[in-house]
PLY file of the C-alpha trace (Angstrom):
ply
format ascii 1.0
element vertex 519
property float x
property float y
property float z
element edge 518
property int vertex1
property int vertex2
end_header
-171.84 -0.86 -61.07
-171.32 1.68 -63.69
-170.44 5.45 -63.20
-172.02 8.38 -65.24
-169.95 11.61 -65.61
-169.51 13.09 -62.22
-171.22 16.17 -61.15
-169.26 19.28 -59.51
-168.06 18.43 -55.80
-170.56 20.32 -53.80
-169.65 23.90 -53.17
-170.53 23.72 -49.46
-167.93 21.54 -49.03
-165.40 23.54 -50.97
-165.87 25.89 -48.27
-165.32 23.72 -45.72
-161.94 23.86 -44.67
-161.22 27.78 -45.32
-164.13 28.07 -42.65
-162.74 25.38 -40.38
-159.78 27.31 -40.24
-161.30 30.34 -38.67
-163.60 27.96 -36.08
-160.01 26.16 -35.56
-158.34 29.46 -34.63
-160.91 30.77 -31.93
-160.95 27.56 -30.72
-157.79 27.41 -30.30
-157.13 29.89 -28.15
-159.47 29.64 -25.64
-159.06 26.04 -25.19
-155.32 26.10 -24.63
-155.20 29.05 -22.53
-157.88 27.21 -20.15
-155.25 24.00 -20.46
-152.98 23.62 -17.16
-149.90 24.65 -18.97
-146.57 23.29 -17.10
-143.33 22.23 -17.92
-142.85 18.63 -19.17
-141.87 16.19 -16.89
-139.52 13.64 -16.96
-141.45 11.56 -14.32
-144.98 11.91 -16.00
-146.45 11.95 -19.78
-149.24 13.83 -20.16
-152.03 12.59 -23.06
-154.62 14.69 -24.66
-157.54 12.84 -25.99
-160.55 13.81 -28.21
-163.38 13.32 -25.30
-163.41 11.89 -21.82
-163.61 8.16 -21.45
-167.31 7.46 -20.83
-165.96 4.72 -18.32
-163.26 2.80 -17.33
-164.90 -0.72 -17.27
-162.71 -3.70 -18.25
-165.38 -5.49 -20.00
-166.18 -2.46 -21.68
-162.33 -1.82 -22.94
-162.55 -2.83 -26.48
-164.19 0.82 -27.20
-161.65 3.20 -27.87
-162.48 5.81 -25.88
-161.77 3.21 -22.42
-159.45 0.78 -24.16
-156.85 4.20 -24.65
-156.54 4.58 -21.30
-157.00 1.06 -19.56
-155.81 -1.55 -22.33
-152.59 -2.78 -21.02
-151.85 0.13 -18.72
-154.57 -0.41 -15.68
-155.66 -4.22 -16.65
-154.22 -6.66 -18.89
-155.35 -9.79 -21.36
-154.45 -13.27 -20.53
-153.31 -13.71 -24.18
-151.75 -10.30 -25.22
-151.60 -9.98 -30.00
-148.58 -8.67 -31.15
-150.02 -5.55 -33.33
-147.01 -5.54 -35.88
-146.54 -8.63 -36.11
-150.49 -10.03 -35.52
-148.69 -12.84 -33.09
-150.10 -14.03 -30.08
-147.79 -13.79 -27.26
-148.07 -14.86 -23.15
-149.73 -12.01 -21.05
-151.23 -13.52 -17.55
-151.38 -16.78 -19.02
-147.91 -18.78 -20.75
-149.18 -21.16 -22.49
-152.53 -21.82 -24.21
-153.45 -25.36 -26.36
-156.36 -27.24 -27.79
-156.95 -30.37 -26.34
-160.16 -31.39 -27.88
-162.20 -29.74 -30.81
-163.82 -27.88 -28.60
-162.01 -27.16 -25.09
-158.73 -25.23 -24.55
-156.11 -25.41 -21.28
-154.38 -22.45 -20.46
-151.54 -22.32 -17.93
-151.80 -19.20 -15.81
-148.51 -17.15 -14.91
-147.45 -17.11 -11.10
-146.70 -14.55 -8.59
-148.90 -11.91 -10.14
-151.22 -9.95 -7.80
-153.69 -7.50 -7.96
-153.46 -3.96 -7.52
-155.76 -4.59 -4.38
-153.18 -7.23 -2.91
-155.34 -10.06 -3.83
-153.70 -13.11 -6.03
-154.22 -13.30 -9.54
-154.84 -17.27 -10.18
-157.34 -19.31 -12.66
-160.27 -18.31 -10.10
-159.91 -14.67 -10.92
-159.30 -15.91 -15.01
-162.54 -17.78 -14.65
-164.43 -14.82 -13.02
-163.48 -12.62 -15.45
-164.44 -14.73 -18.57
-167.70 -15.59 -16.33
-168.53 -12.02 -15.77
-167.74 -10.29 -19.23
-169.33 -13.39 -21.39
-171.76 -15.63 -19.48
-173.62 -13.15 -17.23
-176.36 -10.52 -18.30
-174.39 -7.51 -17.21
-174.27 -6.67 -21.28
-170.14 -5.79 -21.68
-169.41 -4.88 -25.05
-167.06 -7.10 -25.39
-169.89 -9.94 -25.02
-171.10 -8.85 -28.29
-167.74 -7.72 -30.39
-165.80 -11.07 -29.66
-167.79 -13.28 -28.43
-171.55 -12.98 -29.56
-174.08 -15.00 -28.27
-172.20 -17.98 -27.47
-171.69 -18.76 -23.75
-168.20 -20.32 -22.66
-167.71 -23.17 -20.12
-164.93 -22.34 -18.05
-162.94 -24.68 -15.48
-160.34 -24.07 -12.60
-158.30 -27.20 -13.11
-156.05 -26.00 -10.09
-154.65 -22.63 -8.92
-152.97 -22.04 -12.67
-154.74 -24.39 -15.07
-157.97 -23.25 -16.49
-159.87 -24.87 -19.14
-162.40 -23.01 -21.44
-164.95 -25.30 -23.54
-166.45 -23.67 -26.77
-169.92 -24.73 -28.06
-168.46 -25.52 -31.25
-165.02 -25.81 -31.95
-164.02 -22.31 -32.68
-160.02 -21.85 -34.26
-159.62 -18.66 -32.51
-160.63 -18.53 -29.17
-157.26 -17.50 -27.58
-157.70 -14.07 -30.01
-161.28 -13.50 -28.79
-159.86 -14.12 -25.27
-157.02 -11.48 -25.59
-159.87 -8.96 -25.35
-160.93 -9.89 -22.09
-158.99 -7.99 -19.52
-158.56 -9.84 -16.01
-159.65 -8.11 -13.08
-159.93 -9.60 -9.54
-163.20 -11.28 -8.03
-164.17 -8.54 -6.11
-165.61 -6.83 -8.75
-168.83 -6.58 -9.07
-170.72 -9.45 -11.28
-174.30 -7.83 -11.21
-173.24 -3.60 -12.02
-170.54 -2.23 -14.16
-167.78 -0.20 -12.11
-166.35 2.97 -13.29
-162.60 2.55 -12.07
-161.30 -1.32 -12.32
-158.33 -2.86 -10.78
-156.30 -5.12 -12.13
-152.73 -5.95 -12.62
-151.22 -3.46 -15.00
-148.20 -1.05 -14.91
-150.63 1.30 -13.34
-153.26 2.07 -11.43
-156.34 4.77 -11.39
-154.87 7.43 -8.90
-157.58 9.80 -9.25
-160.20 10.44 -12.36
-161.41 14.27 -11.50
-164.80 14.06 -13.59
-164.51 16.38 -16.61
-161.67 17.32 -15.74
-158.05 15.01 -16.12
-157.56 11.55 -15.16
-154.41 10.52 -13.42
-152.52 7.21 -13.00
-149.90 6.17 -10.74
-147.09 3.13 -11.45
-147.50 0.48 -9.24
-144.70 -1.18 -7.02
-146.15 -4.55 -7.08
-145.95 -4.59 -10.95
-145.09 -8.54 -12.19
-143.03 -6.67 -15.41
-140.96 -4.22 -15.94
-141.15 -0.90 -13.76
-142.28 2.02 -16.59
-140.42 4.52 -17.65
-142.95 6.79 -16.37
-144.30 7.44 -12.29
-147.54 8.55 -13.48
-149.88 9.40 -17.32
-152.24 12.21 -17.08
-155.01 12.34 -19.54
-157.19 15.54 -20.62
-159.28 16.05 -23.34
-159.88 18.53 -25.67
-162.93 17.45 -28.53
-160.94 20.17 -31.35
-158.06 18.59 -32.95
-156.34 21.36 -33.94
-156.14 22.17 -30.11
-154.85 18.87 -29.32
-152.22 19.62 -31.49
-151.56 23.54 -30.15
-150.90 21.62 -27.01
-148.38 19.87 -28.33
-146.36 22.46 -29.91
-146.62 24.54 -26.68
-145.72 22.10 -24.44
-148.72 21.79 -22.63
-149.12 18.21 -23.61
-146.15 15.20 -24.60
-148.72 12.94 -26.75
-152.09 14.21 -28.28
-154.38 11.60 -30.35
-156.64 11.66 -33.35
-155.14 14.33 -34.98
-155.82 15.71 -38.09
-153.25 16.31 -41.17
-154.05 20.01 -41.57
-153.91 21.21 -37.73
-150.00 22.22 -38.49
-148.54 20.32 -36.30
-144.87 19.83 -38.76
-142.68 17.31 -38.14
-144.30 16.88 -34.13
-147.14 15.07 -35.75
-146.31 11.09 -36.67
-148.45 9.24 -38.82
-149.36 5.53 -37.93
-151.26 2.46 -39.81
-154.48 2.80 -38.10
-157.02 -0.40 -38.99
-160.17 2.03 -38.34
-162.49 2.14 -41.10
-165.45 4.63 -41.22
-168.95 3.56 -42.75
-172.74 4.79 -42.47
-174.72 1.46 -41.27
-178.39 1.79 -42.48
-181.25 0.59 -40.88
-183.10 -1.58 -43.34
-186.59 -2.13 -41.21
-187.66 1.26 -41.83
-188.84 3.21 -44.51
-186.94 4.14 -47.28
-183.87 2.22 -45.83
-185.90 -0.96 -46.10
-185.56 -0.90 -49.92
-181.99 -2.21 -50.83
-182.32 0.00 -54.08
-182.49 3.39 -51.40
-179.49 1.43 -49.85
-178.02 1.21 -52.85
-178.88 4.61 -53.75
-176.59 5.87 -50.74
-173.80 4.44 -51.66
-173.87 5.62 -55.09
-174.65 9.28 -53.74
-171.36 8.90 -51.28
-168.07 11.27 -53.39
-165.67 9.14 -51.22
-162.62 10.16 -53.35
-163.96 14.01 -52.61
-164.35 13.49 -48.92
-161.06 11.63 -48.80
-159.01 14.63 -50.81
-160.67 17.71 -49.29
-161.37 16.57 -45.55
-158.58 14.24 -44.86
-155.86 15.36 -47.97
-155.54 12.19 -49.91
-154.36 10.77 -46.51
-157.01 8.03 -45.48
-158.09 5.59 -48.39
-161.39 4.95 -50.38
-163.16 1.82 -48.85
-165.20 -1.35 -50.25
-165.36 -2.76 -47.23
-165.40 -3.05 -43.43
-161.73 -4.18 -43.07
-158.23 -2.55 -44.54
-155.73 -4.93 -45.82
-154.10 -6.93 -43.71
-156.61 -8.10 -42.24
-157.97 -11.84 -42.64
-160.67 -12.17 -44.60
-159.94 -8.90 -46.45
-161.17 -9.07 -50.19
-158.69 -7.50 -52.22
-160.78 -8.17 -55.06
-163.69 -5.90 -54.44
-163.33 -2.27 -55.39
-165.72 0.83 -54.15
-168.77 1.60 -55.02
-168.22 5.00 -57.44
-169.63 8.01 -57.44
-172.99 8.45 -59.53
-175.32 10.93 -58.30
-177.19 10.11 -61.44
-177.77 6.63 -60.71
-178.64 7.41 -57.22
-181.41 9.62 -57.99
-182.73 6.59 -60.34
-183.07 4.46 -57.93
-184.44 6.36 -55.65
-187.38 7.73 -57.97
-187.44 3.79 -58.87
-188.39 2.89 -55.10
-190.84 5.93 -55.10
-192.47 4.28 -57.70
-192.97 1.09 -56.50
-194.75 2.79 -53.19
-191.75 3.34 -51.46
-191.85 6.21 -48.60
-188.77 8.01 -50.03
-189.77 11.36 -48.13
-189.46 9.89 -44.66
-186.81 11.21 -42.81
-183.48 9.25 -42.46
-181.57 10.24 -39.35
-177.56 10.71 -40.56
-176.57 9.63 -35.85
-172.77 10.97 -35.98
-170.99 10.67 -32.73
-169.25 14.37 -31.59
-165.02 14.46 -31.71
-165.12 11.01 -32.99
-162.41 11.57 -35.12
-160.91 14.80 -36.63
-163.43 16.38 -39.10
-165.88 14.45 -38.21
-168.31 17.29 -37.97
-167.65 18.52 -41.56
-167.84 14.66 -42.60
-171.58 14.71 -41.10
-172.45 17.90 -42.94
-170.90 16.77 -46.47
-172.76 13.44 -46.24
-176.13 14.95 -45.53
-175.83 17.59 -48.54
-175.01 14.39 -50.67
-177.81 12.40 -49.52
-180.42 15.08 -49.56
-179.03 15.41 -53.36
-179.87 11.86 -53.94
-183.31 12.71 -53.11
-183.63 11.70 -49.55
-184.71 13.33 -46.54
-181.62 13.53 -44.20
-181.62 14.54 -40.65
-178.28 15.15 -38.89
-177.87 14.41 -35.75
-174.57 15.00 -33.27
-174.26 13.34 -30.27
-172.23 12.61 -27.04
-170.48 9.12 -27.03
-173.25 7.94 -24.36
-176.35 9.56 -26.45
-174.40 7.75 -29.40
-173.73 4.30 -27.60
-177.53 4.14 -27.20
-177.72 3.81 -31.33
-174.27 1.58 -31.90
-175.04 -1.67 -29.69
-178.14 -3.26 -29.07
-181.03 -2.66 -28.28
-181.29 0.04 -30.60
-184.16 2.91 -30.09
-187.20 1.89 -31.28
-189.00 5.00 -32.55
-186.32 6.69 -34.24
-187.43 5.99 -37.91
-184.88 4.67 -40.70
-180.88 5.70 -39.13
-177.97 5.70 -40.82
-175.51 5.90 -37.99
-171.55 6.57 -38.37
-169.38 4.07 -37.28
-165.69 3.86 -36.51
-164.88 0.23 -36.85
-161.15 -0.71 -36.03
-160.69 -4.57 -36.23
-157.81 -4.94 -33.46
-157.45 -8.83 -33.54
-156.64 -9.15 -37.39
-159.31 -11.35 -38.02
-162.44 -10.90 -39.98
-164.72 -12.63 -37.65
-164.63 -9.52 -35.42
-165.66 -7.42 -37.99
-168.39 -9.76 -39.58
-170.04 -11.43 -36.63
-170.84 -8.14 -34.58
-171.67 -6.16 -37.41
-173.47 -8.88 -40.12
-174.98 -11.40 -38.36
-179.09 -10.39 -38.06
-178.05 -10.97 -33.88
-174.80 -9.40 -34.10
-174.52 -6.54 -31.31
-173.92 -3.80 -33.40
-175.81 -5.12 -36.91
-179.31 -3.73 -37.82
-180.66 -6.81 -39.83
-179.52 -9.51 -42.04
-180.53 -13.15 -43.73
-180.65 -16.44 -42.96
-178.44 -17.67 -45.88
-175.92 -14.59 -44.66
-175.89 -15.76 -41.15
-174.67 -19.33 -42.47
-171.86 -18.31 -44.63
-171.08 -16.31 -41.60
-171.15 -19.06 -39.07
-169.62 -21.66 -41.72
-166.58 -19.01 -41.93
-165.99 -19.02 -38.19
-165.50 -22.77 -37.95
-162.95 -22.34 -40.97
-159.28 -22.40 -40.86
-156.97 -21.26 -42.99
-157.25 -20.89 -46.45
-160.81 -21.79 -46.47
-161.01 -19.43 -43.49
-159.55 -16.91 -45.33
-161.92 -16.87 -48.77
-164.88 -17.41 -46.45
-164.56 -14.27 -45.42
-163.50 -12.49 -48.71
-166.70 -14.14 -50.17
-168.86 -12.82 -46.88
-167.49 -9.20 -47.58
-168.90 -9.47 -51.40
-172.10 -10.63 -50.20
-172.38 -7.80 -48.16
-171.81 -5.35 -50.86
-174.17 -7.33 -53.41
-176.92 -8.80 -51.72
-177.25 -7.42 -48.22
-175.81 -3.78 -48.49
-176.14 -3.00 -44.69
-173.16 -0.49 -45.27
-171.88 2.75 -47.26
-168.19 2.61 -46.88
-166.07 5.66 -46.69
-162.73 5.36 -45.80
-160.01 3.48 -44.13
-158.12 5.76 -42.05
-154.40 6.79 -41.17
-153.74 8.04 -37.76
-151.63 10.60 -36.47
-150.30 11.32 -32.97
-148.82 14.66 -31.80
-145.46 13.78 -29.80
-143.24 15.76 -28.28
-140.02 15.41 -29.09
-139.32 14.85 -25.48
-141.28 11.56 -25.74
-139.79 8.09 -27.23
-142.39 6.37 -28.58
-143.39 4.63 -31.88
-147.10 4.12 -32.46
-148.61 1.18 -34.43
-151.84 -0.43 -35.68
-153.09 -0.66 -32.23
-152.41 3.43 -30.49
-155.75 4.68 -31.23
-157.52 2.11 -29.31
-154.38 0.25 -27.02
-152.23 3.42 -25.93
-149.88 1.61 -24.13
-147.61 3.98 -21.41
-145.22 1.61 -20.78
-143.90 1.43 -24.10
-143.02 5.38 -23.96
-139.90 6.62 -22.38
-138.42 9.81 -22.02
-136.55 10.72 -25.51
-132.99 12.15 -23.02
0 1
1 2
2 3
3 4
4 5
5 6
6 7
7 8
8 9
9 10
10 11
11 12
12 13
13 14
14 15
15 16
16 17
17 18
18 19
19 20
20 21
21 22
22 23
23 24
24 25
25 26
26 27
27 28
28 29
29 30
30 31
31 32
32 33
33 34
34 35
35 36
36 37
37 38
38 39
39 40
40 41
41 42
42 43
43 44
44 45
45 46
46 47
47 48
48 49
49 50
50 51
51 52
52 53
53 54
54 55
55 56
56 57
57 58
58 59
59 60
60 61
61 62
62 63
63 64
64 65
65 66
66 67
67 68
68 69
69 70
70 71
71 72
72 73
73 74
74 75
75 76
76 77
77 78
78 79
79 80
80 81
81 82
82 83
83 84
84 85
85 86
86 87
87 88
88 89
89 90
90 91
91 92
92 93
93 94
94 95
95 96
96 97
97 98
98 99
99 100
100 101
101 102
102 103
103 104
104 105
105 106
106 107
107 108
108 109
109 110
110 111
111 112
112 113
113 114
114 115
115 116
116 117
117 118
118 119
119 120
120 121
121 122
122 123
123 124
124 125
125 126
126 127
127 128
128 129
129 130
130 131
131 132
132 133
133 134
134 135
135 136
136 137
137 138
138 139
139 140
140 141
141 142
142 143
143 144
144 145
145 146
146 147
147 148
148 149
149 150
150 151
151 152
152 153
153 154
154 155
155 156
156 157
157 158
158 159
159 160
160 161
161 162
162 163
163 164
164 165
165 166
166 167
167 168
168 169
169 170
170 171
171 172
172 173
173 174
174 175
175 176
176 177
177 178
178 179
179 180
180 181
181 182
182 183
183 184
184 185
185 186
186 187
187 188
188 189
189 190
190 191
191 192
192 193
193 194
194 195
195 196
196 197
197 198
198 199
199 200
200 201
201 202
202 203
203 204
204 205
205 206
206 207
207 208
208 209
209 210
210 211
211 212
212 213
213 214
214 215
215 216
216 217
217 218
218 219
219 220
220 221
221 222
222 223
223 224
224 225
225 226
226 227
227 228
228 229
229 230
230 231
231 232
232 233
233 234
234 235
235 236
236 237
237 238
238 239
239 240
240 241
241 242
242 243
243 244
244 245
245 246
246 247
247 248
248 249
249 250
250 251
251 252
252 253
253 254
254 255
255 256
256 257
257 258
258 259
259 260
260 261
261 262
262 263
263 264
264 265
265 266
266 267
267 268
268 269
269 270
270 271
271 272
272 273
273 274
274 275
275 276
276 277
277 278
278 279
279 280
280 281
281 282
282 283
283 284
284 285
285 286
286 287
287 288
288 289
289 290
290 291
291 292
292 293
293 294
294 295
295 296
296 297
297 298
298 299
299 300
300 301
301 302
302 303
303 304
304 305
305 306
306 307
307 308
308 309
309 310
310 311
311 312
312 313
313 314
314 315
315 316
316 317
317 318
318 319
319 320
320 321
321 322
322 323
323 324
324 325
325 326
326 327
327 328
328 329
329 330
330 331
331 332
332 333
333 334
334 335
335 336
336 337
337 338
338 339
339 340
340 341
341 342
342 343
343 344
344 345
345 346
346 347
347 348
348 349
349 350
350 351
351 352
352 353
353 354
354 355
355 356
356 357
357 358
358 359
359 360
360 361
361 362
362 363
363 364
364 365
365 366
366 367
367 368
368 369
369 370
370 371
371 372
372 373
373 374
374 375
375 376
376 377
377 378
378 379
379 380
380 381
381 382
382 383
383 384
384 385
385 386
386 387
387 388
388 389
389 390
390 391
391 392
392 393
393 394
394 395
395 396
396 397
397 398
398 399
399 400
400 401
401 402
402 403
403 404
404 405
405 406
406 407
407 408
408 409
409 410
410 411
411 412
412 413
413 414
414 415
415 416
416 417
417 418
418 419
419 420
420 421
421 422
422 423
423 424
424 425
425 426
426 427
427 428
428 429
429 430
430 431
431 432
432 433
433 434
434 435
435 436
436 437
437 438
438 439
439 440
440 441
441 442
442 443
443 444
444 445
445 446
446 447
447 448
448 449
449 450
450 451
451 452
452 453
453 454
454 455
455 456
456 457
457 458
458 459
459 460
460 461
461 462
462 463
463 464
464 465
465 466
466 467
467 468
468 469
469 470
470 471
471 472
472 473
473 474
474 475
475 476
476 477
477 478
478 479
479 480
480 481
481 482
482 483
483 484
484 485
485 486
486 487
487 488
488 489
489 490
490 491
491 492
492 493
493 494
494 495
495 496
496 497
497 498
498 499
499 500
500 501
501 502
502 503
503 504
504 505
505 506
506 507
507 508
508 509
509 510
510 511
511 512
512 513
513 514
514 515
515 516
516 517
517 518
């Protein structure tokens, strides 16, 4: 890839964050004023979010917007990952081995119980994994850990479970610290909105559009929290997150922004969320990889980075930050040429390509901070490129509809924007959901990708490890499914009334019981 001399940044987005600024301000104050202002609490933390979970599902925890508020706090994993230190450690289950290549036994902790009085044992382990990856009910989670492959599960006795793989598969106890356990009550043929499980705490009352409370629970196996109950609220602006903050309407506010002046109450944290355009190659002009490449070309990622986000977050080359496994240190961004975009997009044009059909730029509403001015920036640089670029912002469930399969069918060519955050530390999250021509939230792919893929997920180690790099550089050469942006760096608002360090793992695991009153 070569670079020509690069054209002016584009004016609108010069403009940007001066007129931001005055949207912030009104904003601003009629948001907080509506806020139920009160004192802080030493018996409850109060959280401010960038939109309302869309549900509280347990199988449908790994997205962020219900993993924030139910991860660890409402249910919890069998197998729990360390997010410093990327070690598995005992959650409902103490010990987990391999016994053949393809079958693991895990013993189950005793004397935990539900929040509903019944006993957590292997039945309710087996239920779970039964419900959220061998039934039809279509969790997320099916498709982000554990694709297509069904699991054979086992009640050896009231706390030894076995789970048999189809192939042998290195990592099942990280795919299975996504599942959270609930009890086998729940319903295995509909989705509920408020799970039970055996967490910290438990759903006191979720006032629709309004605040969601929960309660500590007596009969809590652990450690009693810090904190009786967490409120949640929601407020989509950033910059009113953080007002709340600083006027003490709210302890902890998330996704915040580095210009919405919070000082020395904001804290930044390694987030592992990288942001990307995924393009839908079975439509016209998408369905060229030159028009694919075209978009990456067209993308000013080092502009977008230093006037959106102020040098904070980090140009991308792929779908994973470092530290990750599998992460290709070795691959560098695609650079800004408009010039070369243009080319070879008049190249496709040529060759009978439909380069005037319209691509639909599908950008999901409070998503993360700026994400509005992100959409608008990236459709001015596409349209430069040549191409015809619809924006369009929606709601997390309008935007759900687009992100996992079954995709809409009579859109046209979309380029949707997605939020990835690999929470397990492993590429194979990453690669098999998004890259596989099955994978739940990938538009297409080949047959000789979706072997290097599945060849990588029986590796270990080493070999495990430059599997991956090598699928990563596939991606980029021969595939080009995605236009990477950025790798993000979080930042929560906290009140200096709150203890609380975040880590790699806040923005999607926001665990209460880790936060304690700072005095």
């Amino acid at each position: 890839m070569t670079s020509s001399s690069k054209p002016p940044f584009p004016a609108a987005l010069l403009k940007w964050p001066a007129l931001a600024s005055v949207a912030v301000l009104g904003l601003s104050g009629c948001s907080v004023a509506n806020s139920d202002a009160g004192a802080a609490s030493s018996t409850t933390v109060r959280v401010v979010l960038g939109q309302e979970p869309p549900t509280l599902e347990a199988c449908e925890s790994n997205l962020t917007s219900t993993g924030v508020v139910v991860r660890s706090n409402v249910t919890e994993p069998l197998i729990e990952r360390n997010p410093t230190s990327g070690e598995l450690e005992p959650k409902l289950a103490t010990e987990w081995k391999a016994t053949t290549d393809t079958e693991w036994t895990l013993k189950l902790r005793e004397g935990v119980t539900f929040q509903d009085g019944t006993p957590f044992n292997a039945e309710a382990a087996a239920f779970t994994i039964e419900r959220a990856v061998n039934s039809k009910l279509g969790c997320n989670v099916e498709g982000y850990v554990f694709g297509d492959a069904d699991l054979a599960v086992k009640t050896v006795d009231a706390t030894t479970l076995t789970v048999t793989t189809p192939e042998p598969d290195p990592i099942l106890p990280l795919r299975l610290s996504f599942l959270e356990v609930v009890p086998t009550s729940t319903s295995a043929t509909e989705k509920v909105r408020e799970p039970i499980g055996t967490g910290p705490y438990k759903i006191e009352k979720w006032d629709a559009g309004q605040k969601i409370t929960l309660s500590s629970w007596d009969g809590y196996w652990g450690d009693k929290p810090a904190y009786a109950k967490a409120e949640y609220q929601w407020r989509s602006e950033s910059s009113v997150r953080a007002a709340m903050i600083t006027s003490g309407e709210a302890d902890v506010a998330m996704g915040l922004s580095p210009d919405d002046n919070i000082g020395d109450l904001g804290v930044d944290y390694p987030n592992n969320e990288t942001v990307a355009l995924r393009l839908d190659a079975n439509e016209a002009p998408l369905n060229d990889i030159r028009v694919r490449q075209a978009v990456n070309y067209a993308l000013d990622k080092e502009g977008i980075v230093n006037s959106l986000y102020q040098g904070k977050h980090q140009v991308a080359a792929q779908l994973v930050p470092e530290g990750i496994v599998g992460h290709n240190a070795a691959l560098k961004a695609w650079p800004f040429d408009l010039d070369k975009a243009k080319s070879l997009v008049a190249d496709a044009k040529a060759d009978g390509v439909d380069t005037s059909a319209q691509i639909s730029l599908v950008v999901r509403s409070a998503q993360f901070p700026k994400i509005t001015e992100l959409g608008q920036v990236l459709q001015e640089q596409l349209s430069q490129a040549g191409l015809n670029v619809k924006l369009k912002m929606l709601e997390t469930s309008q935007h759900l509809t687009y992100q996992v399969r079954p995709f809409p069918d009579d859109e046209g060519a979309v380029a949707l924007m997605t939020q990835h955050g690999n929470q397990a530390g492993d590429a194979a999250f990453t690669v098999d959901q998004y890259m596989l021509s099955t994978g739940a939230q990938s538009y297409f792919g080949t047959p000789e990708f979706d072997a290097m893929i599945k060849k990588a997920d029986a590796a270990s180690g080493d070999e495990r490890k430059k599997a991956f790099e090598d699928i990563f550089a596939y991606q980029n050469d021969k595939v080009v499914q995605f236009a990477h942006i950025s790798h993000q760096t979080g930042i929560i608002g906290k009140a200096k009334s709150v203890k609380y360090t975040p880590n790699s793992s806040s923005g999607d695991e926001l665990r209460v019981s880790e936060m304690t009153p700072a005095n």
